[in-house]
NUVEXVEX-152116 format. One record per residue (C-alpha): residue in one letter; residue number from 0; x, y, z. Coordinates in pm, 1 decimal, m for minus. Example, Ala and Ser with C-alpha at 12.3 -4.5 7.8 and 13.67 -1.06 7.14 Angstrom:
PADREN  r    k         x         y         z
PADREN  A    0    1230.0    m450.0     780.0
PADREN  S    1    1367.0    m106.0     714.0
//
This chain:
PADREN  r    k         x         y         z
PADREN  X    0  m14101.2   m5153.1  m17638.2
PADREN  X    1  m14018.5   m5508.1  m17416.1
PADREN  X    2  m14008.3   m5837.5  m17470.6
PADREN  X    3  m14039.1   m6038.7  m17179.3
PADREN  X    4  m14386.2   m6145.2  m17213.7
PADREN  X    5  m14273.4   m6311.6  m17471.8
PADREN  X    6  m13964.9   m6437.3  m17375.8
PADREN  X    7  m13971.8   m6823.1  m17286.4
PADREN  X    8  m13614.1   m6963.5  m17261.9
PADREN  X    9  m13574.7   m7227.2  m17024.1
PADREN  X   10  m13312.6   m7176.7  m16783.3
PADREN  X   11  m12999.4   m7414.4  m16855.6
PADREN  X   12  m13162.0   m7521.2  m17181.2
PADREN  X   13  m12890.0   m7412.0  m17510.9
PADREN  X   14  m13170.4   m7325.5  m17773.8
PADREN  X   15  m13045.4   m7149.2  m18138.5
PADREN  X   16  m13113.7   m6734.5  m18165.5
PADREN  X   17  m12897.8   m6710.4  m18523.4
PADREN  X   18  m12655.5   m6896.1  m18746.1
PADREN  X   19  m12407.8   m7014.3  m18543.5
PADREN  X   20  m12504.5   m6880.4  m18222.6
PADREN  X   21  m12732.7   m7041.2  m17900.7
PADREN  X   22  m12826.8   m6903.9  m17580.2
PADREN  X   23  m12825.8   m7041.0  m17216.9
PADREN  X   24  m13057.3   m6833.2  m16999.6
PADREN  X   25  m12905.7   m6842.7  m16638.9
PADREN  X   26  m13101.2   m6903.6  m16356.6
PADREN  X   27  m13128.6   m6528.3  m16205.3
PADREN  X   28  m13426.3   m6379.4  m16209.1
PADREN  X   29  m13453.0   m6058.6  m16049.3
PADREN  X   30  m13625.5   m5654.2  m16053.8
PADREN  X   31  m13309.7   m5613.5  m16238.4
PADREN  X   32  m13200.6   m5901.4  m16460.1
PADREN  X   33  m13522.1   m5952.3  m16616.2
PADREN  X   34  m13576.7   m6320.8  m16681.6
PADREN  X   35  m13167.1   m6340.3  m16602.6
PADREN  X   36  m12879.9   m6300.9  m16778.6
PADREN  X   37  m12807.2   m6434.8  m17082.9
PADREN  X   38  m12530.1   m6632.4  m17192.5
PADREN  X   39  m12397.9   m6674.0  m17555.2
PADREN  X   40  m12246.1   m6923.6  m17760.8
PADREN  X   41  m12068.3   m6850.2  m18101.5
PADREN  X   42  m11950.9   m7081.5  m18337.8
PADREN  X   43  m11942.4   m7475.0  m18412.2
PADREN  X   44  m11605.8   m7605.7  m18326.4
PADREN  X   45  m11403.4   m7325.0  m18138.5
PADREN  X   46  m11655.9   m7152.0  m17889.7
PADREN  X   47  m11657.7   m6788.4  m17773.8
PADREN  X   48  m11888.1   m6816.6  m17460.0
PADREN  X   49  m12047.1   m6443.0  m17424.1
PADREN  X   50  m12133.4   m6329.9  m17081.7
PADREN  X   51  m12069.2   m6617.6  m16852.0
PADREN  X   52  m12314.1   m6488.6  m16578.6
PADREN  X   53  m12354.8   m6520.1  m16230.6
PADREN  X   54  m12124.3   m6761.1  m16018.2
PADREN  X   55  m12368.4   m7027.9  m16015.1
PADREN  X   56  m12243.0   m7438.3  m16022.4
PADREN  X   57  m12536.1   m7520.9  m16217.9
PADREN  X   58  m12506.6   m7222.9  m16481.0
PADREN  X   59  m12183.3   m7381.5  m16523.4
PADREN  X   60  m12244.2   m7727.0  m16530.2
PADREN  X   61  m12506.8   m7573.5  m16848.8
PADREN  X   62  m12229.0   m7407.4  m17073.2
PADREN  X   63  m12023.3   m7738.7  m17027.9
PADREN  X   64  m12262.9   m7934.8  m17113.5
PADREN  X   65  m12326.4   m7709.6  m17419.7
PADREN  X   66  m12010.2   m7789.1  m17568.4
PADREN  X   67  m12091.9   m8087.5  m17812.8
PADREN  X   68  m11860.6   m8353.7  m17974.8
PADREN  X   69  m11557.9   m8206.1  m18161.0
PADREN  X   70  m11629.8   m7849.8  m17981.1
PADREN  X   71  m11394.0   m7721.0  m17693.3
PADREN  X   72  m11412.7   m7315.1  m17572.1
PADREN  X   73  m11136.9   m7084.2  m17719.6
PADREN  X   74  m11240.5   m6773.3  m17564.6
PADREN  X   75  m11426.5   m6637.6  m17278.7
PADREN  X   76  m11601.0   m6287.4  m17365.6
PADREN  X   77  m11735.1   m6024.0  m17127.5
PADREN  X   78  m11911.4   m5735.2  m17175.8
PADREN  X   79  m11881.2   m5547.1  m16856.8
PADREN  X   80  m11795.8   m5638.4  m16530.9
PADREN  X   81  m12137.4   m5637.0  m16341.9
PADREN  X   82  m12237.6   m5907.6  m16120.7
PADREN  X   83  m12430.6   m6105.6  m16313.8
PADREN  X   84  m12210.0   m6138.9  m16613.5
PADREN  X   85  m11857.2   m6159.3  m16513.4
PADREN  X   86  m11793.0   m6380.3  m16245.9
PADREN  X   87  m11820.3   m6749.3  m16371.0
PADREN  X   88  m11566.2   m6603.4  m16619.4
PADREN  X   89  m11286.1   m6738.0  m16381.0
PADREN  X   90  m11429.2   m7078.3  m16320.8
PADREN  X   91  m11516.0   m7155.2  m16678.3
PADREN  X   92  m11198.9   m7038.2  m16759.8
PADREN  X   93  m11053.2   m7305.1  m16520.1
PADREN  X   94  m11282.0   m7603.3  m16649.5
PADREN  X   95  m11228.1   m7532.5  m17001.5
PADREN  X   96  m10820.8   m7312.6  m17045.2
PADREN  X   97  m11004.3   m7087.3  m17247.2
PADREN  X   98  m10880.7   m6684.6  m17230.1
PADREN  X   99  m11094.0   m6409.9  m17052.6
PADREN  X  100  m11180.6   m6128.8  m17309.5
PADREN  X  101  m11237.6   m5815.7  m17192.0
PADREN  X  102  m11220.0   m5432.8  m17208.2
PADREN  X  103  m11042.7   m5403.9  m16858.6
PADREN  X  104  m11085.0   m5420.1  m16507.1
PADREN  X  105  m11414.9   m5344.4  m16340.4
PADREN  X  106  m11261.1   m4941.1  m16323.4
PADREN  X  107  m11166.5   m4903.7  m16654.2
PADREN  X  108  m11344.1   m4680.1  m16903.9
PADREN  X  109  m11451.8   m4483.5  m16613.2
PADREN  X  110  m11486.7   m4106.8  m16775.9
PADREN  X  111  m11290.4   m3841.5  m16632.0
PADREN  X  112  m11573.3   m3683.2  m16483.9
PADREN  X  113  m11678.5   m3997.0  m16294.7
PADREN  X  114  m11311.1   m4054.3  m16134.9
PADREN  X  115  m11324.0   m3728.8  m16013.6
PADREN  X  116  m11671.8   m3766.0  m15884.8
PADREN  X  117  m11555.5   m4091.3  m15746.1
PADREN  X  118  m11255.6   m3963.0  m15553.7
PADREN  X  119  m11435.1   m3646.6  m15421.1
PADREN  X  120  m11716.0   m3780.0  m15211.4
PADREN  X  121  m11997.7   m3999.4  m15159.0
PADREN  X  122  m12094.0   m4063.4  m15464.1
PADREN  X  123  m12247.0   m4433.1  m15356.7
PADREN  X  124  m12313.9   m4661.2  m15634.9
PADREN  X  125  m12121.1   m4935.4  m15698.3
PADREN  X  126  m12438.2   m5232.8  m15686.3
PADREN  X  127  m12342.7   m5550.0  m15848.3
PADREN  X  128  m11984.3   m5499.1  m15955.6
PADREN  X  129  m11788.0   m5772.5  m15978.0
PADREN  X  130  m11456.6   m5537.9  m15810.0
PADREN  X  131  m11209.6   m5878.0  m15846.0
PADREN  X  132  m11298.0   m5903.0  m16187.2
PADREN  X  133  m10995.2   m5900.8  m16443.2
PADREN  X  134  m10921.5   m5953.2  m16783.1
PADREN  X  135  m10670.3   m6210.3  m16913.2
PADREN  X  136  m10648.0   m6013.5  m17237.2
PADREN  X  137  m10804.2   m5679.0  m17267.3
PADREN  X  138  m10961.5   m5571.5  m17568.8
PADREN  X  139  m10905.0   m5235.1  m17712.0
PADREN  X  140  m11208.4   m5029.7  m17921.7
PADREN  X  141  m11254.0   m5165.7  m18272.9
PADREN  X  142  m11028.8   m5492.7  m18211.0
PADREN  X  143  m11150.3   m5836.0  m18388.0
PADREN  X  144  m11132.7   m6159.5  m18191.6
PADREN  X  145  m11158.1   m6454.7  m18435.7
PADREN  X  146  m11108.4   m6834.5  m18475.0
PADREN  X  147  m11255.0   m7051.7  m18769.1
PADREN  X  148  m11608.0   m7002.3  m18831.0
PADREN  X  149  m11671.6   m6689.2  m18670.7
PADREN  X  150  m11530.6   m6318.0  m18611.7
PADREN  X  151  m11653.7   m6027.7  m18333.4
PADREN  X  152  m11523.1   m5700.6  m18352.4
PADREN  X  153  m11524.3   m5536.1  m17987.8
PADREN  X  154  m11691.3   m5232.9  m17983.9
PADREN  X  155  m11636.2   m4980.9  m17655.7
PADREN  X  156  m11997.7   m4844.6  m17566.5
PADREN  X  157  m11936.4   m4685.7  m17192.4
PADREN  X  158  m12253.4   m4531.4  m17056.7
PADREN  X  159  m12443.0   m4875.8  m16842.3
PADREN  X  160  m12067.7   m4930.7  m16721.0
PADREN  X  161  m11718.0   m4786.2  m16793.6
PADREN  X  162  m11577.3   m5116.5  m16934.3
PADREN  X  163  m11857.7   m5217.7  m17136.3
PADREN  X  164  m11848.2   m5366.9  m17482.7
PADREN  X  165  m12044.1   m5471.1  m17739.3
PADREN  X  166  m11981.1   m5778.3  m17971.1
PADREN  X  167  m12053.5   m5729.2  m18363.2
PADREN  X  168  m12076.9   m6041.8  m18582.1
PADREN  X  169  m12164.8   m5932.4  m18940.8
PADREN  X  170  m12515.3   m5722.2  m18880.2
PADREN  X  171  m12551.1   m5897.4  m18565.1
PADREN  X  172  m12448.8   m5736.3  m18234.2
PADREN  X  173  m12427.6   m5872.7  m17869.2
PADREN  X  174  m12564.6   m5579.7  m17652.1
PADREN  X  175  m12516.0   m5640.8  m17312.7
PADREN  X  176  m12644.3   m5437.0  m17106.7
PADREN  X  177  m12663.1   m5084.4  m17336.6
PADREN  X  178  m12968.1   m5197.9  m17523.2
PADREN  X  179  m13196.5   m5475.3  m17307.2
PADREN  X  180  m13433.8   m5675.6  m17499.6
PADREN  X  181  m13697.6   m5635.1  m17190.0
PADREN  X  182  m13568.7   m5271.7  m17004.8
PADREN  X  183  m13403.7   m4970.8  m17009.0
PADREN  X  184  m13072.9   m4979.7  m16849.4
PADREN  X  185  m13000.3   m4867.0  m16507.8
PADREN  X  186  m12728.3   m4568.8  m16466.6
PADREN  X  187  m12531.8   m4542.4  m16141.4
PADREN  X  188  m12298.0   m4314.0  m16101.4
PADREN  X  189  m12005.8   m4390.9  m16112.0
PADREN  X  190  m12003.1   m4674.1  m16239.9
PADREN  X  191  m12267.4   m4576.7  m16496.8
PADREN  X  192  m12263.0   m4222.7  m16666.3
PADREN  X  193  m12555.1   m4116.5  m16882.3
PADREN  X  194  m12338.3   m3873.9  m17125.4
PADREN  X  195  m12130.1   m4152.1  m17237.7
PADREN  X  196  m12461.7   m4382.2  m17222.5
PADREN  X  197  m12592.8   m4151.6  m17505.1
PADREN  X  198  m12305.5   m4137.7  m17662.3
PADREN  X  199  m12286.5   m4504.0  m17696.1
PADREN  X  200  m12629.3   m4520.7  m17818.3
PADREN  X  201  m12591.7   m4246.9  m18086.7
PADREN  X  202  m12309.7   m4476.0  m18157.0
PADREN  X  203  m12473.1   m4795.9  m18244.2
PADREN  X  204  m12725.5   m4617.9  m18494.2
PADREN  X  205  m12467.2   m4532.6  m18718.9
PADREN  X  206  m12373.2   m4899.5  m18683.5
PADREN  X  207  m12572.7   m5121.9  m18970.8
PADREN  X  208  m12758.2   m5413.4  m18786.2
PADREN  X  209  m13043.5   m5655.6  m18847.0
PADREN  X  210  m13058.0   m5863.9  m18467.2
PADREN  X  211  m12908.5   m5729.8  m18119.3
PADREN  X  212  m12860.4   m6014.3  m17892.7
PADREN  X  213  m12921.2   m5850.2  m17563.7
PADREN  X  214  m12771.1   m5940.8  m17234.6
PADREN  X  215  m13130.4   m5985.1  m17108.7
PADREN  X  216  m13445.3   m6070.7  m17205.7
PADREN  X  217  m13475.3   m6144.3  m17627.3
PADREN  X  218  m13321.3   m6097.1  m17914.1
PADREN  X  219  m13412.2   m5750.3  m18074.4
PADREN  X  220  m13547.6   m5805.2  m18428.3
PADREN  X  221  m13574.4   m5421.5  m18517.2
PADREN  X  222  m13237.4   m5255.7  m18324.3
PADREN  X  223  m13242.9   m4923.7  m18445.0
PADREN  X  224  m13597.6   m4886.8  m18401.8
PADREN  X  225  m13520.0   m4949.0  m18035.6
PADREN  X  226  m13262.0   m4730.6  m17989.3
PADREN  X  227  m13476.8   m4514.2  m18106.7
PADREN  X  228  m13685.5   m4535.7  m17832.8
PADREN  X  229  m13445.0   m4578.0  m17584.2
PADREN  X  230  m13277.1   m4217.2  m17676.8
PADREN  X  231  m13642.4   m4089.9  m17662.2
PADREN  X  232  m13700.7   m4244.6  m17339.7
PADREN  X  233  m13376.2   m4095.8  m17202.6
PADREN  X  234  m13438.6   m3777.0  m17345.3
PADREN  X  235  m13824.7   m3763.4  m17188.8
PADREN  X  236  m13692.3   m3844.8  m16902.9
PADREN  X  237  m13433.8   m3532.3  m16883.3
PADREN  X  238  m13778.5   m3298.8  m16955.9
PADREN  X  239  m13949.2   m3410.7  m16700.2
PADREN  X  240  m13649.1   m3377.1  m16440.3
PADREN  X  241  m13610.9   m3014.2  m16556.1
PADREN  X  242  m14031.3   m2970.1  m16544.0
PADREN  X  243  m13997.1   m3104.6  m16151.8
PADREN  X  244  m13713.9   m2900.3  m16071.5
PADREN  X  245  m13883.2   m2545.8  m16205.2
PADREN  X  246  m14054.4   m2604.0  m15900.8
PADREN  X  247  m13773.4   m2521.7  m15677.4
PADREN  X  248  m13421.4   m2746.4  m15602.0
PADREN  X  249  m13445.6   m3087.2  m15485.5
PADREN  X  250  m13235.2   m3383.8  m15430.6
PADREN  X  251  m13215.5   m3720.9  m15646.5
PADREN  X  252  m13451.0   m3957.4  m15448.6
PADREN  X  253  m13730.4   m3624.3  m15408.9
PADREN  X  254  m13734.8   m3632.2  m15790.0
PADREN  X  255  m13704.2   m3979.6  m15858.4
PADREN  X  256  m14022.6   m4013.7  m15673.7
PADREN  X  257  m14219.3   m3715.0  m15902.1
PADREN  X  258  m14104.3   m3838.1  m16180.9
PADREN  X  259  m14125.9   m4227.9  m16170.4
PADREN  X  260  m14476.6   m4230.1  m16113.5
PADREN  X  261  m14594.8   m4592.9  m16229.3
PADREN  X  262  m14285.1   m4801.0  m16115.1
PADREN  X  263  m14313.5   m5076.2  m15800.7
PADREN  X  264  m14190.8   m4848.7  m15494.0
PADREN  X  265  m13902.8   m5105.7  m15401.3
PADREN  X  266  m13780.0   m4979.8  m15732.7
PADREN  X  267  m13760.4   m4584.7  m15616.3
PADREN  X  268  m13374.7   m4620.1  m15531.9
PADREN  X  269  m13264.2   m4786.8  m15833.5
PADREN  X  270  m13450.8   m4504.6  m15971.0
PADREN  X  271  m13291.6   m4236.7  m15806.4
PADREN  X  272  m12966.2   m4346.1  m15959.9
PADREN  X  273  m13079.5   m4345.1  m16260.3
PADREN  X  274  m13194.6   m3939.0  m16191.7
PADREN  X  275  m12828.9   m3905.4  m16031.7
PADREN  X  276  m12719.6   m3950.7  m16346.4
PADREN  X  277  m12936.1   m3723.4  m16585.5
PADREN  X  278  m12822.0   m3461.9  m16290.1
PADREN  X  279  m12473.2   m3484.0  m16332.9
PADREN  X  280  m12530.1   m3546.1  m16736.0
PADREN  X  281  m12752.7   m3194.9  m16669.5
PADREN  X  282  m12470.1   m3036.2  m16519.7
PADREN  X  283  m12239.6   m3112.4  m16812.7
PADREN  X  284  m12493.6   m2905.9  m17037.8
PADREN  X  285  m12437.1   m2687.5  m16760.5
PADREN  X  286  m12843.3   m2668.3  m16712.7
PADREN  X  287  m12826.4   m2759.7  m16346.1
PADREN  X  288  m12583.5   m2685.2  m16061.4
PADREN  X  289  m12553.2   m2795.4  m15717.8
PADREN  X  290  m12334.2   m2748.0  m15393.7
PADREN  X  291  m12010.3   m2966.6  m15329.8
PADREN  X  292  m11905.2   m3242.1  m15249.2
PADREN  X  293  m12153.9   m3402.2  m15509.7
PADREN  X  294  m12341.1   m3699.1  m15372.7
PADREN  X  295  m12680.1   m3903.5  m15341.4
PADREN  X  296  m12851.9   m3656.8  m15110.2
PADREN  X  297  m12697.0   m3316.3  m15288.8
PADREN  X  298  m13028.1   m3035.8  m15366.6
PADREN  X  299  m13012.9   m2962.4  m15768.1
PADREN  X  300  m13084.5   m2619.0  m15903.0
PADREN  X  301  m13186.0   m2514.1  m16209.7
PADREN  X  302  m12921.0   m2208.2  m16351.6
//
């Protein structure tokens, strides 16, 4: 259920995904971008740019370039406030005068549970985030952006990130980072929390669609066919957590490693994040338990 061997955008290079919409791949490869990140253009004569990226001159000097006789940016939109798509937000905002878009700060949306986790220990976490990112406007749940030619509703799906949104235009929808055209997402507490990731998933099904525009890797021609198996994934993934731990407590990283069993072993820590947060989602359904102060190296029990 990936794309990227098939993916073959050019870095830099605007090339059309849908009506009225082109992508500029930015030059970022990495374990965790995929490909890279990509970023979005909507419209023909007033521009949302989607997702500026990383805070690369070049990736820059692309967008600009992108914007064609009789075209100018009206608004900058961001889905969440990660690394690799917020911070040329403030620079392109600066070339062009165009508004930053987005739900809040790199805190907000944070769930209750992951402020308190946040504030009560070591949680660790925190990889990629953008902390001096900000918002010119922020966008509440269910609020339309617009200008002529094209409209996006906002949509809040927390879960990859507390301030993450997703873009709908008509049955198409700008993902992000909740549904990858190449990956699952990663989940790091607390910045990431897999109840609300779920949630947000569960979420777009009941949400008509015919293309998701990812933040990474290609476009998605059947969406709820991968949510599908991104909800499966997660939920295979929460089985074999509980099968590992029947053997007796352990910690995150001790279970990451007997359950990701075919994954490159620089990847085992990323990985252990993303068991971090089926744990705490666990203790939610109150399935697991372990002592306080919560944190990275914390033994999980099954009650």
């Amino acid at each position: 259920m990936t794309s990227e061997k098939t993916f073959n955008a050019v870095p830099g290079r605007a090339e059309t995904v849908a009506p009225g919409v082109r992508r500029i791949l930015a030059p970022n490869p990495s374990p965790f971008t995929g490909p890279g990140t990509n970023t979005y253009l909507v419209g023909e004569t007033a521009l949302a740019v989607i997702d500026p990226g990383p805070d690369l001159a070049t990736h820059l000097r692309a967008i600009l370039q992108a914007v064609g006789p009789g075209q100018h940016v009206s608004h900058i939109l961001v889905t969440h406030a990660h690394a690799d798509h917020a911070p040329l937000a403030r620079a392109l905002s600066a070339s062009t005068g165009a508004p930053v878009l987005a739900f809040g700060d790199a805190l907000a949306g944070r769930s209750a549970v992951m402020r308190e986790l946040a504030g009560s220990g070591d949680l660790g976490g925190g990889e990629g985030t953008d902390l001096a990112f900000t918002p010119d406007i922020p966008l509440a749940d269910m609020e339309l952006i617009a200008a002529p030619g094209w409209s996006l509703r906002a949509l809040w799906t927390p879960g990859h990130f507390g301030n993450h949104l997703c873009f709908a235009m008509g049955d198409v929808i700008f993902t992000g980072d909740l549904v990858m055209g190449w990956s699952s997402s990663l989940v790091s507490p607390p910045d990431g929390d897999l109840t609300d990731f779920m949630a947000s998933c569960r979420r777009l099904q009941e949400i008509p669609a015919r293309l998701y525009l990812p933040g990474h890797g290609d476009a998605v021609p059947e969406p709820h066919a991968r949510l599908a198996w991104l909800i499966q994934h997660r939920e295979r993934r929460e089985a074999a957590l509980l099968a590992a731990l029947a053997h007796g407590p352990a910690d995150a990283t001790t279970l990451a490693g007997r359950v990701y069993t075919d994954i490159d072993p620089s990847l085992l820590p990323a990985a252990a994040r993303n068991v971090l947060a089926h744990l705490i989602d666990l203790m939610g359904k109150s399935e697991v338990s372990c002592a306080k102060p919560l944190g990275p190296a914390s033994r999980f029990s099954l009650l």
